[in-house]
Structure formats: C-alpha cells, structure tokens
C-alpha positions in Angstrom: 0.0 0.0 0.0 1.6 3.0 -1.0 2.0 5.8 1.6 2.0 9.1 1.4 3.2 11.9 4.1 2.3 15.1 3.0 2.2 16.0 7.2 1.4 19.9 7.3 -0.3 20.5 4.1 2.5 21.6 2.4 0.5 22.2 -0.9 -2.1 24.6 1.0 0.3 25.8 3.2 0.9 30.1 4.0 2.9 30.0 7.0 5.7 28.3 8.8 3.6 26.9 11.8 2.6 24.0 11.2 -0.8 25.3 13.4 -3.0 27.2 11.3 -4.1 30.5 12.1 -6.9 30.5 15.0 -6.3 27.0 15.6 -5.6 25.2 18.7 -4.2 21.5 19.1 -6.1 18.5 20.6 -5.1 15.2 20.7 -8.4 13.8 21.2 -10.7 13.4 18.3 -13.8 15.8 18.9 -16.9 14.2 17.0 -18.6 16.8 15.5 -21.3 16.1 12.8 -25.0 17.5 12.4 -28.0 14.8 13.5 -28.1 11.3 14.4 -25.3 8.6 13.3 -26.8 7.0 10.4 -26.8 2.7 10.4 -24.9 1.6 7.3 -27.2 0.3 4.8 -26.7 -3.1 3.8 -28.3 -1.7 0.1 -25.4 0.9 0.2 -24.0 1.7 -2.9 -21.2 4.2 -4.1 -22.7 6.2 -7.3 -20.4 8.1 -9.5 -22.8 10.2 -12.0 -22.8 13.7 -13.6 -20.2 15.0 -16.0 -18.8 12.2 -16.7 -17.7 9.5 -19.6 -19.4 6.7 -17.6 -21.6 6.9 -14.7 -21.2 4.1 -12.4 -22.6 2.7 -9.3 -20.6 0.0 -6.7 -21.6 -1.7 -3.7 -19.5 -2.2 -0.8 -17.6 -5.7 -2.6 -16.9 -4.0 -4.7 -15.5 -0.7 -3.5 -13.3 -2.7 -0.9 -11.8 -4.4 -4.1 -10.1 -1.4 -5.4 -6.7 -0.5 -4.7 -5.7 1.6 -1.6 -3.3 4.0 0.2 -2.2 5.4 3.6 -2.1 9.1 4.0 -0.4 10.7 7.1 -1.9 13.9 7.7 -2.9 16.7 10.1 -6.6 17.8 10.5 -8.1 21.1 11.0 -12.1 21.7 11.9 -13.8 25.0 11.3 -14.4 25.2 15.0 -10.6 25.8 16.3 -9.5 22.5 16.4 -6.6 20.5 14.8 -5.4 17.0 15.1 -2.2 16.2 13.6 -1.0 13.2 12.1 -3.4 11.5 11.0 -2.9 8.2 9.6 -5.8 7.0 7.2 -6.6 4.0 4.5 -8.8 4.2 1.9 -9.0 4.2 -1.8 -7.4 7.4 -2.9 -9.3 9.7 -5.8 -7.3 9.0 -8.2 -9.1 5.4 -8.5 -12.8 6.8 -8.7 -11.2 9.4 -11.6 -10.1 6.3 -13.3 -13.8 4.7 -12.8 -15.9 7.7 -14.5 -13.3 9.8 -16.6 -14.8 13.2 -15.9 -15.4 15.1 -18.6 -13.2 18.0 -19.8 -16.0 21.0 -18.8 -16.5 19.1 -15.1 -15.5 21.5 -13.0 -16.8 20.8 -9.7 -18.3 18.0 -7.4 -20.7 17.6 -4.6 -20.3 14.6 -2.2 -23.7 13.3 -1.3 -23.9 11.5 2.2 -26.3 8.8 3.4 -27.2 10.6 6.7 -30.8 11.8 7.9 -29.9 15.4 6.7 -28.8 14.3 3.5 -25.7 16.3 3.8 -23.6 17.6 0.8 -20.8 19.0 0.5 -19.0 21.1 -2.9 -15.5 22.1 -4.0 -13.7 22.2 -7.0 -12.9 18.9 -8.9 -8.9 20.3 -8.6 -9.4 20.6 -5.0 -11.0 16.7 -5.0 -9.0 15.6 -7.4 -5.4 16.3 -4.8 -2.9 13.1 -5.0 -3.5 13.0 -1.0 -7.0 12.8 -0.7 -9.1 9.0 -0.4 -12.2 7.9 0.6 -11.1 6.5 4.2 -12.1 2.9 5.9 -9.4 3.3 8.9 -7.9 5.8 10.7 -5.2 5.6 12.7 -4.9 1.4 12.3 -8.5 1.1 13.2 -12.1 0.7 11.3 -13.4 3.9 11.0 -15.8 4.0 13.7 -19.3 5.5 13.0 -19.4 8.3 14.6 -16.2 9.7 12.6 -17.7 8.8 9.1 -17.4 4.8 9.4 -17.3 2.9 7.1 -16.5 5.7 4.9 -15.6 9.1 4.6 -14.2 11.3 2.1 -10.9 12.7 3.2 -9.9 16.0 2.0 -6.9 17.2 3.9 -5.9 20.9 2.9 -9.8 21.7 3.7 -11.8 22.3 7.0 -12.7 19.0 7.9 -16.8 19.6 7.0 -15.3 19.3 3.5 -14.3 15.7 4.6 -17.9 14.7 4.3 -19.1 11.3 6.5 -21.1 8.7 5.2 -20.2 9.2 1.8 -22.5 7.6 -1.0 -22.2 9.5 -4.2 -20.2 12.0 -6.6 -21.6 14.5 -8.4 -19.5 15.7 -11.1 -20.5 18.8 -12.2 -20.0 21.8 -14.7 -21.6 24.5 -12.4 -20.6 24.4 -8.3 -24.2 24.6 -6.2 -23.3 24.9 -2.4 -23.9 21.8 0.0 -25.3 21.8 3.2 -22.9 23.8 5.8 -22.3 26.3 2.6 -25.9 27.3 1.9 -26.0 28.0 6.4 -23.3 30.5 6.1 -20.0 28.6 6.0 -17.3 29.4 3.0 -17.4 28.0 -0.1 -13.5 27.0 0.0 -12.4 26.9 3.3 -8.6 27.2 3.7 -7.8 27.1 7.1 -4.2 28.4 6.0 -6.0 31.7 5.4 -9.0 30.8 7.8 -11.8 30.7 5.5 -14.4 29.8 7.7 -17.5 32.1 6.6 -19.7 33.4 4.0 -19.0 36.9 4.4 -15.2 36.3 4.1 -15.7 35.5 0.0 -14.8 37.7 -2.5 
C-alpha cells in the first residue's frame, strides 16, 4: 500500500507553523457532525454520476476491491480545532477518476452523504482531485468507527474538515458548483484554514 506523508499540508500551506491560524491543538478526536449517526445500509451503494464519460454505481464488494493507500496527515475543523497526524486507508481519488473519466467541462463535485440530513458537501474537482486525498475505511490502524464517518468518509486534507464529508454515498461531477449543506448556512465555499476561510461573508 503506497503511503503518502504530506504532514502539514504543504500544498495549502501560507505559514511556517505547522498550526493554522486560530487553531488550537487537541489530541483527542472531537466528534462533530449535524444529526443522528446513520446505520450503514446493507443496500449501500457508491454512485459516480454527472459529467462524466461513464456513470457508475458499486456496492460495498466491490469498492473494498479497489486498490488503496495510507495518508499521514494533520486535520483542522472549522471550530478551532486540529489534530495532527493523522494516519488513514482508503482508496485514494485517483481510482474513482479512473472509474468515470470526468469530462473535460466538469469542474466541480458535490459529495452526497447517506445521513438523515442528506448532507452535501461542494468544492472544486482540482481541490478533489489532490494526490492525498481518499475515501477512508481506517484511521489511525482502526475501522473507522461510526461516529467519525465509518465505514467511509471522504478525506480531503488541505480543507476544513466539514469538507471531509461522513457517510459518503455518491459523486456528483459537475459543470456548475451549487453549495452543500454547511455552505448554503453561512459557511465558505473553500475553506482554507491556512487563510481561515471559515465564513460566507469572508468571499470575495
């Protein structure tokens, strides 16, 4: 499994502390997440669709099949909180690219979560599309438990962590962004923590 230790978000990255700004360290794991904790559907399925060459939908066999990695990373959440190295396992982007080929005028994506909110959550397919982030099954050696995402989350690591949407069961590839679910309530439609882009107002 290859690993990969990008560590302080080098890519992201506008200062020489490895804390972002307004950030504080923990090294608990806070569980932070809007509703209940969802069951895991035994129908669940992970569907690919939009602007793409092939839409295509998987079940649990057969995502578990694919290919994988190990990321080490730190974490940052919108509410002051950062956790660093992070070690997760999953099957990196690059794999679901290689499922759907996205077409050249995608743009965009919006994850789409199983969860009694129906959360979503948007960015730009160059911001999805980063060599580091996966679609996580462990963290830190374990399953990922539940309440953290289990048994899947999308893991995008140079992003507040409500980017790294729980209970992931679908991309969106898209040609036009449309704001998920903590974006339409006021929160930034990037969000850099490097340059703490935590709120509506804060956009150009």
């Amino acid at each position: 499994m290859p690993v990969f230790r990008w560590g302080q978000n080098t890519a992201a990255k506008r200062s020489t502390d490895r804390l972002p700004p307004g950030q504080r360290l923990v090294t608990n794991w806070p569980v932070l997440h809007e509703g209940q904790t969802p069951e895991f559907p035994d129908t669940w399925r992970l569907t690919l669709s939009g602007a793409v060459e092939q839409e295509v939908s998987i079940d649990w066999a057969a995502f578990k099949a694919l290919p994988t990695i190990e990321t080490v990373e730190d974490f940052h959440c919108v509410t002051t909180w950062s956790r660093y190295d992070n070690r997760w396992a999953g099957v990196a982007v690059a794999e679901i690219l290689a499922l759907v080929r996205p077409l050249p005028e995608a743009r965009h994506v919006t994850l789409h979560c199983y969860d009694q909110t129906g959360y979503t959550t948007n960015m730009s397919l160059h911001d999805f599309s980063r060599a580091s982030n996966l679609f996580a099954t462990t963290h830190d050696g374990q399953p990922l438990a539940p309440d953290h995402g289990g048994p899947i989350r999308f893991v995008c690591h140079h992003l507040y962590a409500w980017k790294s949407a729980k209970w992931v069961c679908g991309v969106e590839f898209r040609t036009d962004d449309k704001r998920g679910y903590w974006e339409e309530r006021g929160y930034h439609n990037h969000a850099d923590p490097w340059l703490e882009e935590r709120y509506v107002y804060q956009e150009d």
